[in-house]
FIVEX-9273 format. One record per residue (C-alpha): x, y, z; residue number from 1; residue in three letters. Coordinates in steps of 0.25 Angstrom, whole numbers, plus 5000, padded with zeros to 4 digits. Example, Ala and Ser with C-alpha at 12.3 -4.5 7.8 and 13.67 -1.06 7.14 Angstrom:
[r [5049; 4982; 5031]; 1; 'ALA']
[r [5055; 4996; 5029]; 2; 'SER']
END
This chain:
[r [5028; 5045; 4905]; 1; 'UNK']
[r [5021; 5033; 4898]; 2; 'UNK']
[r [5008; 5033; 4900]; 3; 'UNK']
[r [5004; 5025; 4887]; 4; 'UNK']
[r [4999; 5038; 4880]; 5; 'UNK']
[r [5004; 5047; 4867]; 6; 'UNK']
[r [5009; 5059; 4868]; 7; 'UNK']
[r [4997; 5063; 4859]; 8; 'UNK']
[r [4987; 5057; 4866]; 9; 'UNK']
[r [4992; 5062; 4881]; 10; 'UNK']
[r [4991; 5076; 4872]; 11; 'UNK']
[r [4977; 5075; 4868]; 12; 'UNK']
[r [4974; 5071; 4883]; 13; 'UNK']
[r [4981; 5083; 4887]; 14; 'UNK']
[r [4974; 5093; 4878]; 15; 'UNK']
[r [4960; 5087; 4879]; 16; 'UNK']
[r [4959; 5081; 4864]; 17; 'UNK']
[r [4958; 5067; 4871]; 18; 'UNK']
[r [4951; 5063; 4883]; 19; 'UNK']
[r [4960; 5052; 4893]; 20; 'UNK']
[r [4953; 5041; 4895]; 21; 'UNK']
[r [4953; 5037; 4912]; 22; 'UNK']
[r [4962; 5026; 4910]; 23; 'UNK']
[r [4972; 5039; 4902]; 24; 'UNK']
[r [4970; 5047; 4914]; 25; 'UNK']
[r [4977; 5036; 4925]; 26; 'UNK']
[r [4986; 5032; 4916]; 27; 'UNK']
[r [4992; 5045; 4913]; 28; 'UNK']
[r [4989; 5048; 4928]; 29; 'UNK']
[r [4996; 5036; 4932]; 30; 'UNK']
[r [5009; 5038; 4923]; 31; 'UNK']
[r [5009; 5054; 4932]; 32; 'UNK']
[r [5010; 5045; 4943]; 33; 'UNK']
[r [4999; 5054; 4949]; 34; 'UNK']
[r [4993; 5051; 4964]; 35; 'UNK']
[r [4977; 5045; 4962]; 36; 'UNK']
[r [4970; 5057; 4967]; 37; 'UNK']
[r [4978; 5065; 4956]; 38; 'UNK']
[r [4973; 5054; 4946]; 39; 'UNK']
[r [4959; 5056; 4950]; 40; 'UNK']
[r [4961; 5071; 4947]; 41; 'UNK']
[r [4965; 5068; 4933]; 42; 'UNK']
[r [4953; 5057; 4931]; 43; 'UNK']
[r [4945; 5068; 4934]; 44; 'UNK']
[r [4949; 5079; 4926]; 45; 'UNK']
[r [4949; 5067; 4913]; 46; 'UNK']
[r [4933; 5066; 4920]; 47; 'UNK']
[r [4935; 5052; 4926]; 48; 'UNK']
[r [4931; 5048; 4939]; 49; 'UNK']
[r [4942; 5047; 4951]; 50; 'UNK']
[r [4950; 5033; 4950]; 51; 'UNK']
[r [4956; 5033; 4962]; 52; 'UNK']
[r [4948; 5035; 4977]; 53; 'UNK']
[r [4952; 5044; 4986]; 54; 'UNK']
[r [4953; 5045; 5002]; 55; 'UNK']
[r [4953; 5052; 5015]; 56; 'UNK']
[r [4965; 5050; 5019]; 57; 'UNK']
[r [4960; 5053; 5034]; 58; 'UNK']
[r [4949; 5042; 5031]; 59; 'UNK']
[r [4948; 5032; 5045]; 60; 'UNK']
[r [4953; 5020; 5037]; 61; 'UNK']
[r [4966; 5027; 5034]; 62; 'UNK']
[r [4969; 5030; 5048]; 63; 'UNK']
[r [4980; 5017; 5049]; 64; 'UNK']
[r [4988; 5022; 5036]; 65; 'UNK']
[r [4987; 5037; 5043]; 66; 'UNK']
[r [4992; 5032; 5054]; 67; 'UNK']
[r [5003; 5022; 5050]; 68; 'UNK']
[r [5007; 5035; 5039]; 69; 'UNK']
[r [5009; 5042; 5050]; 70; 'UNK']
[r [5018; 5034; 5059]; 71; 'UNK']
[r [5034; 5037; 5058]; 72; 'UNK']
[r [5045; 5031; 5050]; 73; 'UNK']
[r [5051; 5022; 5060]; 74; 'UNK']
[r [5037; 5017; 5064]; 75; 'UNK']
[r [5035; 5000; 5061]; 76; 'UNK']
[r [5021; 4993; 5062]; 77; 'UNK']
[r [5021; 4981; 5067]; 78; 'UNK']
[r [5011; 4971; 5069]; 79; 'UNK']
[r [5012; 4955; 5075]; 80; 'UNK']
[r [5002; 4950; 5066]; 81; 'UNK']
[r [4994; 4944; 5061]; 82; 'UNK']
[r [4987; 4958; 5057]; 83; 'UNK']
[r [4972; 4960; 5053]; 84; 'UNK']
[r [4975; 4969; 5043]; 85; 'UNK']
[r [4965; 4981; 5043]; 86; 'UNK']
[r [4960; 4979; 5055]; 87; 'UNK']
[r [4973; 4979; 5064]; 88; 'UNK']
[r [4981; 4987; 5055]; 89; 'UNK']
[r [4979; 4994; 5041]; 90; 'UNK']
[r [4984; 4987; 5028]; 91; 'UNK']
[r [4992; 5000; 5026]; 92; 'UNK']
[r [4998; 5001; 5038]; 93; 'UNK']
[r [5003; 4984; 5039]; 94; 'UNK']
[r [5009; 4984; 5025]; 95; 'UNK']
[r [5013; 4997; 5027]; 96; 'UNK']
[r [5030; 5001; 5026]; 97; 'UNK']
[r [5032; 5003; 5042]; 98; 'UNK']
[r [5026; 4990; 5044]; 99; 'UNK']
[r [5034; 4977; 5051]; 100; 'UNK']
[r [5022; 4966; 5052]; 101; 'UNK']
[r [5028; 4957; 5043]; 102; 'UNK']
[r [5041; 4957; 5048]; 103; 'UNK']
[r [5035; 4957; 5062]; 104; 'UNK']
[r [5024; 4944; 5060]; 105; 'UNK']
[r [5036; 4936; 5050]; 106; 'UNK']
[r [5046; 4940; 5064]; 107; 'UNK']
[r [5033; 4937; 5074]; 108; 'UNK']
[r [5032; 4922; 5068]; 109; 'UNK']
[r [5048; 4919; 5070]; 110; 'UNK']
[r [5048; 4925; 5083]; 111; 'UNK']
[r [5034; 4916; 5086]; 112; 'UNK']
[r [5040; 4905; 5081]; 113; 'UNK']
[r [5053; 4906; 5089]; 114; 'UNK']
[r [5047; 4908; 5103]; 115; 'UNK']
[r [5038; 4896; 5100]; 116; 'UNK']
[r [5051; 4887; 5098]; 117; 'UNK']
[r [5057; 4892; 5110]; 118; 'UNK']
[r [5044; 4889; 5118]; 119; 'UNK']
[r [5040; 4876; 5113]; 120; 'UNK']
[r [5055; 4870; 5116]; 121; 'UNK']
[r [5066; 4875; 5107]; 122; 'UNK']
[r [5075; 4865; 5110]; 123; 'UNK']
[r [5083; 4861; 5096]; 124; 'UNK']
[r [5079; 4850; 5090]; 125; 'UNK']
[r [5092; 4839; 5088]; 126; 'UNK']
[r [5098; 4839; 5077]; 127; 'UNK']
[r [5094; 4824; 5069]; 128; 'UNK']
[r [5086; 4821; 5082]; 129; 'UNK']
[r [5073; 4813; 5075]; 130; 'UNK']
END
């Protein structure tokens, strides 16, 4: 592990002979690879305020990501565009892995384009014809 620190000085953290300084504390925290809530636990046993907010999983704005968490494997979202982002449908949930609505609006616009050639006359254009 580098975290930038001596071995000395990470000792005299450890033993209470030297106080971390905050920017110590996530750095050290950061190097353990250690989840946000577990990093705020640290900042306040160094007596630092929490850095990282924390909430309610069950909050009303997070009901979309609960809701596309819980779909199954094989499910895709789609959507024709163009999407109003937040409103129609959540950030989380358009950008997310299961999601086809780039593929679906760069097919959309092919298709669109094909079916207005066919009705507005698709006979082939002659070849050298001026």
């Amino acid at each position: 592990m580098d975290a930038g620190v001596s071995p000395r000085h990470l000792s005299f953290i450890e033993t209470g002979r030297s106080r971390p300084s905050r920017e110590m504390v996530l750095r050290l925290a950061d190097q353990l690879r250690l989840p946000l809530r577990d990093r705020n636990v640290l900042l306040l046993a160094a007596g630092f305020a929490p850095a990282f907010a924390q909430g309610d999983l069950e909050a009303p704005e997070l009901a979309a990501v609960r809701r596309a968490a819980a779909l199954q494997d094989h499910t895709i979202v789609m959507h024709p565009g163009p999407m109003n982002r937040g409103v129609e449908i959540a950030p989380e949930v358009a950008d997310g892995p299961r999601s086809t609505i780039v593929q679906q609006v760069a097919n959309g616009v092919t298709v669109r384009t094909a079916v207005l050639y066919l009705l507005l006359g698709s006979a082939e254009p002659a070849i050298g014809a001026a």
